[in-house]
C-alpha positions in Angstrom: -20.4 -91.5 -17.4 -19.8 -92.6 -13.4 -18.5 -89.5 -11.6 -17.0 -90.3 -7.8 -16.6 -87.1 -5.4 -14.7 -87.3 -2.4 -15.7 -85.1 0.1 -19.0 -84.5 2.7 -18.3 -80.7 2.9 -20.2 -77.9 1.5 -17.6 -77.2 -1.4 -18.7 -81.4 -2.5 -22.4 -80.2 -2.2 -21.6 -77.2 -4.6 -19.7 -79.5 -6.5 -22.0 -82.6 -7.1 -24.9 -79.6 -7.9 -22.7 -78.5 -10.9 -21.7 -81.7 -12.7 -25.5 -82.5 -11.8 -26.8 -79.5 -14.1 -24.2 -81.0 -17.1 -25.8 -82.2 -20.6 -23.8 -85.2 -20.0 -25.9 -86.5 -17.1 -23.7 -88.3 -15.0 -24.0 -91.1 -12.7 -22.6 -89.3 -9.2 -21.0 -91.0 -6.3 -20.2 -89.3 -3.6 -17.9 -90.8 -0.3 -18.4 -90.0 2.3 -20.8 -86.9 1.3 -23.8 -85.7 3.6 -27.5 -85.1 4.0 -27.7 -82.7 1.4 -25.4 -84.3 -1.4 -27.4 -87.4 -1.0 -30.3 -86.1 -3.4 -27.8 -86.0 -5.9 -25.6 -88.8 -5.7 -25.1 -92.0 -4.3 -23.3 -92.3 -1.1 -20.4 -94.6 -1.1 -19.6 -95.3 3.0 -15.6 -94.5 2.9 -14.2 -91.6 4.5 -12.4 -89.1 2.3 -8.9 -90.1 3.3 -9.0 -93.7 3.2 -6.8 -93.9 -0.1 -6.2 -97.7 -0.1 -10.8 -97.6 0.2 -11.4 -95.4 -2.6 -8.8 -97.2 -4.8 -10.0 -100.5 -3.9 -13.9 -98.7 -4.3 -13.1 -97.2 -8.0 -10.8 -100.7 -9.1 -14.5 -102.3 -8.7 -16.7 -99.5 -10.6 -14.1 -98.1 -13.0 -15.8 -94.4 -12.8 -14.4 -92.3 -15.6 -13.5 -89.6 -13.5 -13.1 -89.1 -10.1 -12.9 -85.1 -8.2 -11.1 -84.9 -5.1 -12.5 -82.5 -3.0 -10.7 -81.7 0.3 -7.2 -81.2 0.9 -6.1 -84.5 3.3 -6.7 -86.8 0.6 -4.7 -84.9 -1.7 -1.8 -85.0 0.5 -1.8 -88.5 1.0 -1.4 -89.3 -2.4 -5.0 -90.3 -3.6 -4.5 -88.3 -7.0 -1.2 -90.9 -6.8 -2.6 -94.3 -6.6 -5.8 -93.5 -8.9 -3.6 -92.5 -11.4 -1.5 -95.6 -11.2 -4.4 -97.5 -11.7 -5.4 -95.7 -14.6 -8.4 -93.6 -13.9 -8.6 -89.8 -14.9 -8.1 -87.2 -11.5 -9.3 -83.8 -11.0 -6.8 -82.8 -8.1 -3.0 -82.7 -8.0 -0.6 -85.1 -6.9 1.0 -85.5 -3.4 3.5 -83.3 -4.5 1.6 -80.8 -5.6 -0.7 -80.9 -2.7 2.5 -79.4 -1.2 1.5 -76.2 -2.0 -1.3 -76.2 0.4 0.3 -79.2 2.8 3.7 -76.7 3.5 3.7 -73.6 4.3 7.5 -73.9 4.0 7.4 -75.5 0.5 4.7 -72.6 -1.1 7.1 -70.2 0.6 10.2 -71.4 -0.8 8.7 -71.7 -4.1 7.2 -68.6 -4.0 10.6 -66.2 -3.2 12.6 -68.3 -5.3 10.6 -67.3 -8.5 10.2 -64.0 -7.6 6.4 -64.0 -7.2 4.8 -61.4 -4.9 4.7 -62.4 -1.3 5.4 -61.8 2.1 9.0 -61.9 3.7 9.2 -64.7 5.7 11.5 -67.4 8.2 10.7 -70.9 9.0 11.7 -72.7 12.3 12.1 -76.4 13.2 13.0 -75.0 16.6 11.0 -72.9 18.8 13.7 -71.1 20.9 15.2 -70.4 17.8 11.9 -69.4 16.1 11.0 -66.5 19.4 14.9 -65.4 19.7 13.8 -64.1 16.0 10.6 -62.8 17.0 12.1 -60.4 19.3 14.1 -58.7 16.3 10.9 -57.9 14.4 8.4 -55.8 14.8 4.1 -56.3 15.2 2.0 -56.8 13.8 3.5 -60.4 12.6 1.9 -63.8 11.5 3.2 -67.0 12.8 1.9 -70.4 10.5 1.8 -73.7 11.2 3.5 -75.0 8.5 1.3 -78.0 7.7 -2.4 -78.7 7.7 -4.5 -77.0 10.2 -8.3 -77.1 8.9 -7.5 -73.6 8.3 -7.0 -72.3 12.2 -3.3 -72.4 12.0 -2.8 -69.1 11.6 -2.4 -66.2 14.3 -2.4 -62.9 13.3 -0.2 -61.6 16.1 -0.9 -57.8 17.1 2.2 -58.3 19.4 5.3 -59.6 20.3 4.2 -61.6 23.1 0.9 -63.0 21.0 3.2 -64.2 18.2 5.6 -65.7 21.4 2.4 -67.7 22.4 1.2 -68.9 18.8 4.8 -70.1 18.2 4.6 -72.2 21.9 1.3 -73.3 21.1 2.4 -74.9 17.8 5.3 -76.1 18.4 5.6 -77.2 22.3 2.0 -77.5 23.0 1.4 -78.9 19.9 -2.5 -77.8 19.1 -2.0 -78.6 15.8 -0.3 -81.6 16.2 2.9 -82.7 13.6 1.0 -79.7 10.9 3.1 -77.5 14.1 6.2 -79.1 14.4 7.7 -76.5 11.6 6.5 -73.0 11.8 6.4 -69.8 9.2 6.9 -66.8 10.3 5.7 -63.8 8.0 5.7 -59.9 7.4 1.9 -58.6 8.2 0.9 -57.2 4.9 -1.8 -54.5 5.1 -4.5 -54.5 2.8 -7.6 -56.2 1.7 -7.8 -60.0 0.5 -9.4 -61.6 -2.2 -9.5 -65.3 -3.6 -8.8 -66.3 -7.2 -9.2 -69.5 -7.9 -8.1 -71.2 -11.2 -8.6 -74.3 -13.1 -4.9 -75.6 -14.0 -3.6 -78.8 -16.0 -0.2 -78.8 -15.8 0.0 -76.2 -18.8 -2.6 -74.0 -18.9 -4.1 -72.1 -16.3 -7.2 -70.5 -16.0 -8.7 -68.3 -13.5 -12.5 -68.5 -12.4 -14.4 -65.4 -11.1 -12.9 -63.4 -8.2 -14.5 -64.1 -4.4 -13.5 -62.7 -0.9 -14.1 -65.0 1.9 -14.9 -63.8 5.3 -12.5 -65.6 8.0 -13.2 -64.3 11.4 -16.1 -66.0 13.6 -18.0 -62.6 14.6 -19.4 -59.7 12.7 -17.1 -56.9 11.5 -14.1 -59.8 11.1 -13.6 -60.3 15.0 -12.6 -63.6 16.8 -10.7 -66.1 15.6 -9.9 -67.3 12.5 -12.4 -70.1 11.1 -12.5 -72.5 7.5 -14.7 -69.7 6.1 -18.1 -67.7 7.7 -19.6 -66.9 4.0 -18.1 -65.4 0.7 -19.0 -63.1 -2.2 -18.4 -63.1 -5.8 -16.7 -60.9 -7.5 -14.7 -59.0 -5.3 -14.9 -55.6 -6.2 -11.4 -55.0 -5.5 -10.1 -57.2 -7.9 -10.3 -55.1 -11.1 -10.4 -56.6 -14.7 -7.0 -55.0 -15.3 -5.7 -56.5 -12.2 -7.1 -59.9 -12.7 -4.5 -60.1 -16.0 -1.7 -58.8 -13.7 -3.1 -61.8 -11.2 -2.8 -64.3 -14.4 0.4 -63.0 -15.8 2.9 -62.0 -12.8 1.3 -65.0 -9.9 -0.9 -67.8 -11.4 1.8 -68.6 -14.6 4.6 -68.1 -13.0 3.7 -70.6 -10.0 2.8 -73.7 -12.5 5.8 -72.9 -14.6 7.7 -73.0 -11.0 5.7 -76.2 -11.0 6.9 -77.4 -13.7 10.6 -76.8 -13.4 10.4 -78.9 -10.1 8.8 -81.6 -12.1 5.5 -81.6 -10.5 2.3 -81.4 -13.8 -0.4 -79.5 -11.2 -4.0 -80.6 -12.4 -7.4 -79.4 -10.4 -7.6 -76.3 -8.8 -4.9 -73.8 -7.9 -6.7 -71.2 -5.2 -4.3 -68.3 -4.6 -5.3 -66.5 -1.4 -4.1 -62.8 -2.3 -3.3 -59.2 -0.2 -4.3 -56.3 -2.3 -1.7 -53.8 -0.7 -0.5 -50.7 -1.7 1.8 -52.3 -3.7 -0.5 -54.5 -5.2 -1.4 -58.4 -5.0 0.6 -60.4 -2.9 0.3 -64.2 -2.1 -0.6 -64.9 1.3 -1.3 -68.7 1.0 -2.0 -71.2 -2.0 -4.4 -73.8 -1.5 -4.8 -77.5 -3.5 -8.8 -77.4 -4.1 -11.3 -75.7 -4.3 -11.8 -73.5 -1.3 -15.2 -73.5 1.1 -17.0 -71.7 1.0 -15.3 -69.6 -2.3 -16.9 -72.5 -4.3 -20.2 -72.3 -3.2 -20.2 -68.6 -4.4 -18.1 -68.9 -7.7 -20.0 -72.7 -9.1 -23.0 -71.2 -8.9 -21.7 -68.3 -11.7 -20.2 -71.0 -14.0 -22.1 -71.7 -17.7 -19.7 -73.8 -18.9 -20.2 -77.3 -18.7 -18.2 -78.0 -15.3 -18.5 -81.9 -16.5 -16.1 -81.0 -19.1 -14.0 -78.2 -17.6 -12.9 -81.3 -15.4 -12.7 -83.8 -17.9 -10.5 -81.1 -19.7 -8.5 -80.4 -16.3 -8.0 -84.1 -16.1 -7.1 -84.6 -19.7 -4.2 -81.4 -20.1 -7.0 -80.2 -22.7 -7.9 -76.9 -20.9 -6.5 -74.7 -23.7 -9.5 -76.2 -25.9 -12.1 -74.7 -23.5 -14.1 -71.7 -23.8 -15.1 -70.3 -19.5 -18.4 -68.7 -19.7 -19.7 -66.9 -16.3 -22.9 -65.4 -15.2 -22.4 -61.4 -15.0 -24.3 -61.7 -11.9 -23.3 -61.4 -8.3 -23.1 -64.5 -5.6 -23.2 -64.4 -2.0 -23.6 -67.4 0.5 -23.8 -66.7 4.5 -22.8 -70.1 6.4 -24.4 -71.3 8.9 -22.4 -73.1 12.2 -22.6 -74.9 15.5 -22.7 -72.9 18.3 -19.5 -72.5 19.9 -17.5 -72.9 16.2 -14.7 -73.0 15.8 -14.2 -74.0 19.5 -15.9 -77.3 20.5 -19.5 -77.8 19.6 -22.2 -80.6 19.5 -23.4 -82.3 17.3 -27.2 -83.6 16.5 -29.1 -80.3 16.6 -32.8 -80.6 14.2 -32.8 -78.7 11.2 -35.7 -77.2 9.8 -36.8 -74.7 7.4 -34.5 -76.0 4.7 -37.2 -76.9 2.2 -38.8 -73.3 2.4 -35.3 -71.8 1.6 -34.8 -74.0 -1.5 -38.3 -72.4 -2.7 -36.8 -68.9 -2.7 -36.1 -68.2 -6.5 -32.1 -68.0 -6.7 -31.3 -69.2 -3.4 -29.2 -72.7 -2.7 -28.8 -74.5 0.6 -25.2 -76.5 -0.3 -25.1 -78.6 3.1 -21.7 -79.1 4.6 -21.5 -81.1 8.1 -25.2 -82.8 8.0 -26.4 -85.9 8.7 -29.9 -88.0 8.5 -31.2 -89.3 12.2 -34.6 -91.2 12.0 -35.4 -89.1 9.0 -34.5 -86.2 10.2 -31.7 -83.9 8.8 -29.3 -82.9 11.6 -26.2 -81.2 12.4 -22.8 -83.0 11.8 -20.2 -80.5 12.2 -18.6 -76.7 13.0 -20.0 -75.5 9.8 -23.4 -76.7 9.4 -24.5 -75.4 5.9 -24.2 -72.7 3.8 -27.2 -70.7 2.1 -26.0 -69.1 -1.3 -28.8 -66.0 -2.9 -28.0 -64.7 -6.6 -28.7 -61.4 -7.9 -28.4 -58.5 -10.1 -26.9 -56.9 -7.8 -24.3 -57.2 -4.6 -27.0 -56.1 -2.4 -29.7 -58.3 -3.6 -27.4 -61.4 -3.8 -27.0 -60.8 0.0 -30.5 -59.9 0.4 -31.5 -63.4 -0.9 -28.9 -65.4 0.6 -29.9 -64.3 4.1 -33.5 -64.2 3.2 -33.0 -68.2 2.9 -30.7 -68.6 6.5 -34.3 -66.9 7.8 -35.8 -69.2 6.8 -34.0 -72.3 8.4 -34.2 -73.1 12.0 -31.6 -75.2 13.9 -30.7 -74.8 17.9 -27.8 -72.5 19.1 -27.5 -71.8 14.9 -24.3 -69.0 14.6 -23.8 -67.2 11.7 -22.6 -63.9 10.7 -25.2 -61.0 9.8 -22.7 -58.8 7.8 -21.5 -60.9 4.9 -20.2 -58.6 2.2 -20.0 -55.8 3.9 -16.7 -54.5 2.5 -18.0 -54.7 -1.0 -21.6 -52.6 -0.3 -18.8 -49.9 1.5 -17.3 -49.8 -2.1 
């Protein structure tokens, strides 16, 4: 069967590789995809959220199933118009999207089902929004309450920095109309984790546990970025807790769904506090998260071609999730100066030599081809995944492979995992 991805980020690279390795050896396209996710499928020239394209693209090749990778697309309504037209989606609808699209809307959702999560007010006005700030106490977070490419969130260890992040947002506008409305939370104390979970309206099923490593410098400094590296499993997430995850957050917030009329298909991705008190929703997501997926595909046995026909079909109840026992970690690789401003063009090398390491993956995320070479397209330039028995050698191999790779004014961070060798 013909497969289109949208995407060209690491998380489509890790996803092409996967429904690459199925039985069912499909035919991939990929639009707009990148240097890496070329040797697996065939690039199709339309960027990732030009719905009325891809429509007009997959009216033309009828592919039997098409996986929406990033979150602007979903928002649009992609999921929308490809259903319309008949075609089977992996990825929710526009309104669903909502979950990762408004902060607002997860928030609401979220305190009216009684789900665990931060206490929280949300602003249209800004005067309004800092007369409130000076009534609560620091540490505080202040969201922009649309999409931000995962920067618009300050964790404020004052007053006067949540004061500034609110301005920013909403009079200065860095984050443009994603600003215009703002969240304003309780600081919860604790550790995170990510649990991602297949859903299809019905059923929901939740993949392997990750942690994700947000913060631009070693030992979780700077500011906040789409993801430095990740691990899988998170140590913190107990089997005992993952149920309590399933039962008392994932269910409850697609039978919340539900009752608002909204059948969630693709990937739910709950960004979680482990507190004292226990897990506690910090953010939902509409995809699969980067670089979580480059960490947690890897571990998959189960056919992923089917888990998303499945997804696509409201058949997930009918499939059986198989995992490898054994540990992931991935270390990403960025542009210096990410996430700040950064150029663009820089030579890569090494990458073959990495992909001869046994158990190691280079999933390329913002890559290009320049008269044959491969060079950097983006913040986050790739990201090199190791596998192993262990935590340590998982790490071990994934940064045995960035050694390997050679690129000018390359960041990345050298202490991926750390809080999981502490444990």
């Amino acid at each position: 069967m013909d497969i289109l991805v949208v995407g060209s980020g690491g998380r489509e690279h890790a996803i092409c590789w996967a429904l690459a390795k199925s039985r069912h050896k499909p035919k991939l396209y990929c639009a707009p995809g990148n240097a890496g996710i070329e040797a697996l499928a065939e690039i199709v020239d339309i960027m990732a959220d030009d719905v009325e394209a891809l429509v007009d693209w997959a009216k033309k090749h009828d592919p039997g199933l098409v996986i929406i990778g990033p979150e602007i697309p979903l928002a649009l309504g992609l999921a929308d118009e490809l259903l319309k037209e008949g075609f089977l989606v992996f990825g929710p609808t526009k309104d669903g999207a909502q979950m990762e699209a408004s902060k607002d809307f997860t928030k609401q959702l979220l305190l009216s089902s009684l789900i665990p999560t931060a206490r929280a007010a949300t602003f249209t006005d800004s005067i309004k929004a800092i007369h409130y700030l000076k009534k609560q106490k620091a540490p505080i977070v202040v969201k922009a309450d649309g999409l931000a490419a995962g920067k618009g969130v300050t964790v404020c260890e004052t007053i006067a920095q949540a004061q500034a992040a609110v301005e920013e947002a909403m009079e200065r506008k860095v984050f443009g109309e994603a600003g215009a409305k703002v969240v304003i939370e309780e600081f919860l104390e604790g550790e995170e984790a990510s649990i991602l979970a297949f859903a299809d309206g019905e059923t929901i099923i939740p993949m392997v546990s990750a942690q994700d490593h947000k913060r631009v410098f070693d030992g979780d400094k700077g500011p906040n970025t789409g993801g430095m590296g990740a691990y899988s499993p998170a140590p913190i997430v107990t089997a005992e807790m993952n149920t309590w995850i399933l039962e008392k957050i994932l269910k409850p917030t697609v039978k919340a769904l539900r009752k608002r009329g909204i059948i969630y298909k693709g990937v739910l991705y709950a960004g979680l506090m482990i507190t004292a008190e226990g897990p506690k929703v910090i953010e939902y997501n509409c995809r699969f998260g980067d670089p979580e997926t480059q960490v947690v595909l890897p571990r998959l046995k189960t056919d992923f071609v089917e888990v998303c026909l499945a997804v696509a079909k409201g058949q997930l109840g009918k499939v059986k999730m198989e995992w490898d026992e054994r540990p992931t970690a991935c270390v990403v690789m960025a542009a210096q100066g990410y996430p700040g401003s950064y150029s663009k063009g820089k030579v890569i090398e090494g990458l073959e030599k990495a992909e001869q390491y046994p158990d190691t993956y280079v999933f390329h995320a913002g890559t290009a081809k320049e008269n044959g070479k491969i060079v950097s397209n983006g913040g986050r330039v790739l990201c090199v995944t190791g596998i192993g028995h262990t935590i340590e050698k998982a790490i071990e191999t994934a940064y045995q492979g960035v050694r390997a790779i050679h690129m000018n004014g390359v960041h990345y961070r050298k202490d991926i995992g750390w809080r999981a060798l502490n444990r």
